[in-house]
C-alpha positions in Angstrom: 63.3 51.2 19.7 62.8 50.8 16.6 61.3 53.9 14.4 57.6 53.4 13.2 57.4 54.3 9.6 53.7 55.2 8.0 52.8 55.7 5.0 51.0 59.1 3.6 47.4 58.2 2.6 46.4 60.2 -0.9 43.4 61.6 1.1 45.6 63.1 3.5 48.0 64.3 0.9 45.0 66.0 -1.2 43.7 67.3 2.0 47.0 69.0 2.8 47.2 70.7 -0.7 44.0 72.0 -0.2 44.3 73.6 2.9 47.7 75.4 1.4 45.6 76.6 -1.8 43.1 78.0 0.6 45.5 79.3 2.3 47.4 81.1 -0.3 43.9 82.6 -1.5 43.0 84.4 2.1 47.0 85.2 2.3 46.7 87.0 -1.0 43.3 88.5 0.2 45.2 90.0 3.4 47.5 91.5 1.4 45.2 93.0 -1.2 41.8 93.8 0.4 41.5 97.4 1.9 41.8 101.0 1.1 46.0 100.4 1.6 45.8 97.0 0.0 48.4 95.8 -2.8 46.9 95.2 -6.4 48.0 92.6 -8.4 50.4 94.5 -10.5 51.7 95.1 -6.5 52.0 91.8 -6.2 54.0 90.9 -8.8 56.2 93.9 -8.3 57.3 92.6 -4.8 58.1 89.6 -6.4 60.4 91.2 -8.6 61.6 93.5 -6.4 60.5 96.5 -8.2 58.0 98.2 -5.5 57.5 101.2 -5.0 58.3 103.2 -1.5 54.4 103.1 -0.5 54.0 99.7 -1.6 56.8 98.6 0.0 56.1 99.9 3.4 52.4 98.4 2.9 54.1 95.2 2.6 57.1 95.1 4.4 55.9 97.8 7.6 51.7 96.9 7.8 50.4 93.5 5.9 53.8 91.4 5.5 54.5 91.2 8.6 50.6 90.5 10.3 50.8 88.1 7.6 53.9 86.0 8.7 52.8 86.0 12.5 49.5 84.7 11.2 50.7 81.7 9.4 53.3 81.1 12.6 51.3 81.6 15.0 48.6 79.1 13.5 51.5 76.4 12.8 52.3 76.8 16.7 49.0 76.7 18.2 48.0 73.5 15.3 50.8 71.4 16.2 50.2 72.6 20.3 47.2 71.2 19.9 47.3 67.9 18.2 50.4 67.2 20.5 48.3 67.8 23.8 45.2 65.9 22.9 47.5 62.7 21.6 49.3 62.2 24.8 46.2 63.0 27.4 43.7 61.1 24.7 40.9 64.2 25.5 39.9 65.4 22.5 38.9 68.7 24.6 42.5 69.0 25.7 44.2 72.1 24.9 47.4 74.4 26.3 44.7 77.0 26.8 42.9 74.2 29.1 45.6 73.7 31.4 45.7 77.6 32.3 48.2 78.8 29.6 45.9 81.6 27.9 44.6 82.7 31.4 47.9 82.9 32.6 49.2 84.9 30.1 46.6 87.6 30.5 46.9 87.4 34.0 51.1 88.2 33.5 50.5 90.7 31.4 47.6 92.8 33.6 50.1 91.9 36.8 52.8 93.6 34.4 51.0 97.1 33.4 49.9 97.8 37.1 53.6 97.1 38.5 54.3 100.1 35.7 57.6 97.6 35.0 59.4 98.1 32.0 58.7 94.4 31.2 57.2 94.8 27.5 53.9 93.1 27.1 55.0 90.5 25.2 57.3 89.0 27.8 55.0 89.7 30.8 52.6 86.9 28.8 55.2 84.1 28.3 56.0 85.0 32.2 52.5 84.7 33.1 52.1 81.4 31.0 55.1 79.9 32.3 54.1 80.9 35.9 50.6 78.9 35.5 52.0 75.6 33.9 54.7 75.8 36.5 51.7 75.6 39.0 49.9 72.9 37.3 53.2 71.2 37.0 54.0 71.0 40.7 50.9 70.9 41.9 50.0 67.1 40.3 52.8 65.8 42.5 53.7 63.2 39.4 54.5 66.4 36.8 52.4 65.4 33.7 52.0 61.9 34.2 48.5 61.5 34.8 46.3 63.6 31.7 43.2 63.2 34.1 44.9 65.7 36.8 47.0 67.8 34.4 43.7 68.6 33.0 41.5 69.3 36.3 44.5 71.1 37.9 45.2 73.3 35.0 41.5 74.6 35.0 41.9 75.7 38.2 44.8 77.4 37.5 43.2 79.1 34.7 39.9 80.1 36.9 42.6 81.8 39.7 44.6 83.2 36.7 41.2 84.9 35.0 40.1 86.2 38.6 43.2 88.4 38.6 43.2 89.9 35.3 39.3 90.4 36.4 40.4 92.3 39.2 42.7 94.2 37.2 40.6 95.4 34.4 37.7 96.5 37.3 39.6 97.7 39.7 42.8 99.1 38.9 42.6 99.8 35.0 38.8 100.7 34.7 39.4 103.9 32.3 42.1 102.1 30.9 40.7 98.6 30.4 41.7 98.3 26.8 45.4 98.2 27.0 44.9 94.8 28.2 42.7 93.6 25.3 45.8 92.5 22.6 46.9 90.4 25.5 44.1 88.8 27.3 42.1 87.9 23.8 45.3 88.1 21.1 45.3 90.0 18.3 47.8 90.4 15.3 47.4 94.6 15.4 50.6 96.2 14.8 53.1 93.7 14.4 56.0 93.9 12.5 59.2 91.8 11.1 60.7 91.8 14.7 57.4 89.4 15.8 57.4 87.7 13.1 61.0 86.7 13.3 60.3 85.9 16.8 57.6 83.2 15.8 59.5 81.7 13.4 62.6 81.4 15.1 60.3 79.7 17.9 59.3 77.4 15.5 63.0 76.6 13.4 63.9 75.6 17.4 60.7 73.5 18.3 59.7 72.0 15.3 62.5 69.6 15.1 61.8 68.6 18.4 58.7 67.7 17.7 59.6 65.7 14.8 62.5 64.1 16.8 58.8 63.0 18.6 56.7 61.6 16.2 57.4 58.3 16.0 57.3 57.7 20.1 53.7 59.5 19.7 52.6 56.9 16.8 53.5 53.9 19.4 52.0 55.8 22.2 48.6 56.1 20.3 48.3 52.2 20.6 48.3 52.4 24.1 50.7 53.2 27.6 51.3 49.3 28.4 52.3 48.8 24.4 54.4 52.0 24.1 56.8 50.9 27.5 56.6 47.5 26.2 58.2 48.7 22.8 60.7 50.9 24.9 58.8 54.0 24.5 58.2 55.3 28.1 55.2 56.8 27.6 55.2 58.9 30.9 58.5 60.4 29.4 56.9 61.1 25.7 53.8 62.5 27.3 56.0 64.9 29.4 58.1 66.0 26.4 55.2 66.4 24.4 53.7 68.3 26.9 56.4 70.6 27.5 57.1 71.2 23.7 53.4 71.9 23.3 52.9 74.8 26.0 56.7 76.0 24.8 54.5 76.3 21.3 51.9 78.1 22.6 53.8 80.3 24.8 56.0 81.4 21.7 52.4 81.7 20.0 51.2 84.0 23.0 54.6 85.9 23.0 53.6 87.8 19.5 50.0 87.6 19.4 48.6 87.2 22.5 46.5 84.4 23.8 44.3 83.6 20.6 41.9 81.0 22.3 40.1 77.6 20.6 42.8 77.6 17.5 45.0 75.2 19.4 41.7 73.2 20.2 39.8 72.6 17.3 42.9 72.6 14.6 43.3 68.8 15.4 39.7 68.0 15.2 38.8 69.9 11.6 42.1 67.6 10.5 41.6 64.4 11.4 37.9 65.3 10.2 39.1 65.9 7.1 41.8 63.7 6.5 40.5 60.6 8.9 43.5 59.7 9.8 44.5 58.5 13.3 47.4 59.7 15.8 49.0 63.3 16.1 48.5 64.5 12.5 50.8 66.9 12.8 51.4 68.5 9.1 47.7 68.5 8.9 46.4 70.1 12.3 49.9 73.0 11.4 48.1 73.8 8.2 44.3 73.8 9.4 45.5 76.0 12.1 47.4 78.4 9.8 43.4 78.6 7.7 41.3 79.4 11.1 43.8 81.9 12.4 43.9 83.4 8.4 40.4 83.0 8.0 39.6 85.1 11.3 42.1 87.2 10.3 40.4 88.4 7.3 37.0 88.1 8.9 37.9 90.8 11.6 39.5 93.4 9.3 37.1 93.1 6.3 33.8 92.0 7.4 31.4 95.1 8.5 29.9 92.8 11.8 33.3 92.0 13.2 35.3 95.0 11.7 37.9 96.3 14.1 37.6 93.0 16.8 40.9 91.7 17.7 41.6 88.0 15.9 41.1 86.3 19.4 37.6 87.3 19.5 36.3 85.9 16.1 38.3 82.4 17.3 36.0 83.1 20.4 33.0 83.4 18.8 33.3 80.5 16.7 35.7 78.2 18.6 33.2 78.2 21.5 29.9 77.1 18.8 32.8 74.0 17.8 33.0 73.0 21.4 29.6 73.5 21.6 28.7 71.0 18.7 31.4 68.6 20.1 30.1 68.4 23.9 26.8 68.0 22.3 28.5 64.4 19.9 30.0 63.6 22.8 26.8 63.9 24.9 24.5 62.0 22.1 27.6 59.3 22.1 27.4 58.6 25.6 23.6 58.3 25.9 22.9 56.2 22.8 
């Protein structure tokens, strides 16, 4: 087949340099704001090399390495994202919609009552796996058919929330909150062993993904144009698929399940850029700002001080799919 080759628009381009600037600002802001933050003379030590001990273990123990799972985990979940909702066309399509996040949660409370020395971390990518395995053998056709992947994987999700329910009420009540880095994600205590993690996850995905691309351009056009060009777009939407939730479970593995990033990433960038197919570079680098931007909101700002990251996305993931049900709804009806 031969390889489609598009052109970068200027508006996408500025848009992208934008989002990085941004970026860089809340990055520098995570590093600097708080009574251990780095000042700028700080800053510019570490880039010589000449930091001091407490300085250094600020950066390289407490805010470095939150800082690098942040901007990984928000390339993973972006590019999850955008790769789901091109190859099911369902702009409400997400890992987290097919049971992944529930699943996760539901691994890790299964984990902490069996009192197995599985760590946390892997009892979630267990748990995740588990629940797209189910979704994937339930359909009978793998993920062929977006329509069933979709209604299959929320029921998945709804049997996968009932247990971790049942966990947290029943046999963890005076102990509920072990569970809450892994069944909302949060980026508390992590250090250079997570964030290597994430970013070897993504040095072995993301040239998978870009191996991809130019089978998800064709397949944008259309399933009867994209086997007519050779294609095979049941095969690229399995393989997209599959490298999406392997995303989000390496995502899940360090951080937990932060919910609505891998949802609305691909909407703020083709917003933004209004540009059609996956989007890729684009919905990586919006995801990298939301999970930043909660970041900061949930350490800094006196309403939401304290909250794990997964519960700002919460808050204001949910009032996006809100507003976008309610487009949708006005679209249909007009």
């Amino acid at each position: 087949m031969r390889r489609v080759v598009v052109p970068v628009r200027r508006r996408t381009l500025t848009v992208c340099l934008g989002i990085v600037a941004v970026s860089v600002v809340l990055s520098l802001l995570t590093l600097s704001l708080g009574r251990l933050g780095l000042s700028v003379a700080d800053l510019r030590d570490a880039v010589t090399g000449d930091l001091d001990a407490r300085s250094r273990f600020v950066l390289e123990r407490l805010r470095g390495p939150r800082l690098l799972v942040a901007v990984g985990v928000g390339v993973a979940l972006g590019v999850a994202g955008a790769l789901f909702q091109t190859v099911t066309r369902n702009p409400l399509g997400s890992p987290d919609v097919i049971g992944l996040a529930a699943g996760a949660g539901a691994g890790v409370a299964v984990t902490v009552v069996l009192g197995s020395t599985v760590p946390a971390p892997v009892g979630a990518v267990l748990g995740a796996g588990a629940a797209i395995g189910v979704v994937y053998l339930a359909n009978g056709s793998g993920f062929a058919s977006p329509a069933r992947v979709i209604v299959t994987g929320i029921g998945v999700a709804a049997m996968c929330t009932a247990v971790t329910q049942y966990v947290v009420a029943v046999e963890m009540r005076d102990s509920a909150h072990a569970l809450a880095a892994y069944t909302v994600g949060s980026l508390s205590a992590r250090d250079l062993g997570h964030a290597a993690t994430i970013a070897g996850g993504l040095l072995l995905l993301l040239p998978c993904v870009a191996a991809l691309h130019h089978r998800l351009l064709v397949m944008d056009m259309g399933d009867e144009l994209c086997d007519a060009l050779g294609a095979r777009a049941s095969a690229t939407r399995t393989w997209a698929i599959v490298l999406s939730v392997l995303l989000a479970a390496v995502a899940v593995s360090v951080s937990g399940p932060i919910s609505f990033v891998a949802l609305t990433a691909p909407h703020v960038a083709r917003r933004l850029t209004g540009a059609v197919g996956p989007n890729l570079v684009a919905s990586a680098l919006v995801g990298v700002l939301i999970v930043l931007s909660a970041d900061v909101v949930a350490q800094h700002v006196p309403a939401a001080e304290g909250l794990p990251v997964g519960v700002v996305t919460i808050g204001v993931g949910g009032a996006y799919l809100g507003y976008l049900l309610l487009v949708h709804w006005r679209n249909v009806t007009t």
